[in-house]
C-alpha positions in Angstrom: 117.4 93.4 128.5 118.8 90.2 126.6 122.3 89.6 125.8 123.8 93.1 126.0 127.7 91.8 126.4 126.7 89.7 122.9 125.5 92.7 121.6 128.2 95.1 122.5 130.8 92.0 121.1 129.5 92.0 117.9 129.2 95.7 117.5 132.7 96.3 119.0 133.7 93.1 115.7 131.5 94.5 113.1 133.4 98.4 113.8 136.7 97.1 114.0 137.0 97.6 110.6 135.6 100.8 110.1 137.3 102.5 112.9 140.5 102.6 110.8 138.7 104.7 108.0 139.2 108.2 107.4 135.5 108.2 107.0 135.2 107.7 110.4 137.6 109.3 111.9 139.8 111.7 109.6 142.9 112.1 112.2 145.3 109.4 111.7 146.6 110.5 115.3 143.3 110.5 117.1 141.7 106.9 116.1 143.1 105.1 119.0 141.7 107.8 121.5 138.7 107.9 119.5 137.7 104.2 119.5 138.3 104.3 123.3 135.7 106.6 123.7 133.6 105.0 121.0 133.8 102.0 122.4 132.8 103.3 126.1 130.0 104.6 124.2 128.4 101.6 122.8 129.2 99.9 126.0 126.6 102.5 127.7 124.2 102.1 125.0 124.4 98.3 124.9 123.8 98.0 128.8 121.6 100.7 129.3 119.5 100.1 126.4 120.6 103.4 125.5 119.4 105.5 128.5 121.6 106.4 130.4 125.0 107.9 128.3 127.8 109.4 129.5 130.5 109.5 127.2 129.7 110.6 123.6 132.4 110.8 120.6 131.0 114.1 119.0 130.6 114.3 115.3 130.4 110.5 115.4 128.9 108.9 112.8 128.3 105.2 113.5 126.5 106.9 116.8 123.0 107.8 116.6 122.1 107.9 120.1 123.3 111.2 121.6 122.7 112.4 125.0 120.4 115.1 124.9 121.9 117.6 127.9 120.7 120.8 127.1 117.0 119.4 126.9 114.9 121.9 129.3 116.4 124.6 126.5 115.6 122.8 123.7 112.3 120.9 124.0 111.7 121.2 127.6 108.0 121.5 127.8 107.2 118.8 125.5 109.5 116.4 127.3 107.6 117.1 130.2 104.1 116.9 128.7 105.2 113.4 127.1 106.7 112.0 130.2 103.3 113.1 132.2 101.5 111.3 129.2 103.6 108.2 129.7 103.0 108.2 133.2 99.4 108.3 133.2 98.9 106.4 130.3 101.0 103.4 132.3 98.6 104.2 135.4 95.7 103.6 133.3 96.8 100.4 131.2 99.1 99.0 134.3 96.5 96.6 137.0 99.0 97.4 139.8 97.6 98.9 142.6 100.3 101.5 142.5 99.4 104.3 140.9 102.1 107.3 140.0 103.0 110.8 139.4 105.5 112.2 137.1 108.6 114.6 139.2 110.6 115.3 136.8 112.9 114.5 133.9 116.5 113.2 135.1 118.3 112.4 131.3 117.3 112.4 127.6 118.9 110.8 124.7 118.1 111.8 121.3 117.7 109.3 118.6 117.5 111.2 115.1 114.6 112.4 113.0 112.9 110.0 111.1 109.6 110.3 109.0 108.8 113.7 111.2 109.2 112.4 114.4 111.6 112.9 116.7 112.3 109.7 119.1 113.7 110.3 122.8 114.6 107.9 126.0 114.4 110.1 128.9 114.7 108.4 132.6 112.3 110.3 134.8 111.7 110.5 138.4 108.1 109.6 139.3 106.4 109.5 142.6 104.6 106.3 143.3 101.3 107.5 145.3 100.8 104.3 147.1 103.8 103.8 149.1 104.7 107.7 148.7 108.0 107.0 147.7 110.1 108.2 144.9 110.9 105.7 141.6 113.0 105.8 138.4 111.1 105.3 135.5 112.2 104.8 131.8 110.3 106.2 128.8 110.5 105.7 125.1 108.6 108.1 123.1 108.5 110.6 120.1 107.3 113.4 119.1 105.1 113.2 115.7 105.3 116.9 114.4 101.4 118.0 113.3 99.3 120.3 114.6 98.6 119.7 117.6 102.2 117.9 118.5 101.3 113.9 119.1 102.9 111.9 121.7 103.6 108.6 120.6 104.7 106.2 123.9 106.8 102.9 123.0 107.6 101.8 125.8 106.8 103.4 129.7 108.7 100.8 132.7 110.1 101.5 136.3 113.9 101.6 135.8 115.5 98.0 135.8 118.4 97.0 138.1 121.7 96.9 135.6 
């Protein structure tokens, strides 16, 4: 996971002068409310490798990750079909005996649109078959819009301990 209190330090340093900008934040009387939440934010993001957010500043800028909440509406069935992907693709490439089966999705967060791909984290329960128990997993993947939709896996783990 790596330094994430270094991280989240430097971040909070580097915004400290940008949270006093009307670019940022157009009402004088809301930045100090605003970099509270902004800062509970990144604090999410930085030690949850942004998976698991709560709190979200809305219309934020200097945010890109953005908890997806509404995601069965939105692009329910591909989030499923990607997360089953992931799973089985991690069965297949993982030389664990345990093998496992994807339950469903728990949270996205959306990371924006880049070069026609949509990127998601989504923490997913899975079932592991061996032990018959149920796991948290965490999945990075996009979505590569073509015809037939790709599924592009970056990174498929069970959950770490924060």
């Amino acid at each position: 996971m790596g330094d994430s209190q270094g991280t989240l330090d430097m971040l909070t340093s580097d915004l400290e002068r940008v949270w006093n900008s009307e670019y940022f934040c157009p009402m004088k009387e809301r930045r100090e409310e605003f970099r509270d939440i902004h800062k509970r934010c990144w604090t999410q993001i930085c030690r949850s490798e942004g998976f698991d957010i709560d709190e979200f500043p809305l219309g934020c800028l200097r945010t890109q990750y953005a908890p997806l909440l509404d995601f069965e509406e939105v692009e329910g069935d591909k989030l499923v079909k990607m997360a089953n992907h992931a799973i089985l693709e991690y069965n297949d490439k993982e030389s664990s005996v345990f093998k496992y089966e994807f339950l469903k999705i728990e949270k996205v967060t959306f990371l924006g649109d880049a070069e026609r791909q949509t990127q998601y984290l989504m923490t997913v329960k899975v079932r592991n078959l061996t032990l018959r128990t149920i796991e948290t997993f965490q999945i990075t993947g996009a979505i590569k819009y073509c015809y037939p939709p790709e599924f592009i896996i970056s990174l498929c783990r069970p959950k770490k301990e924060v």
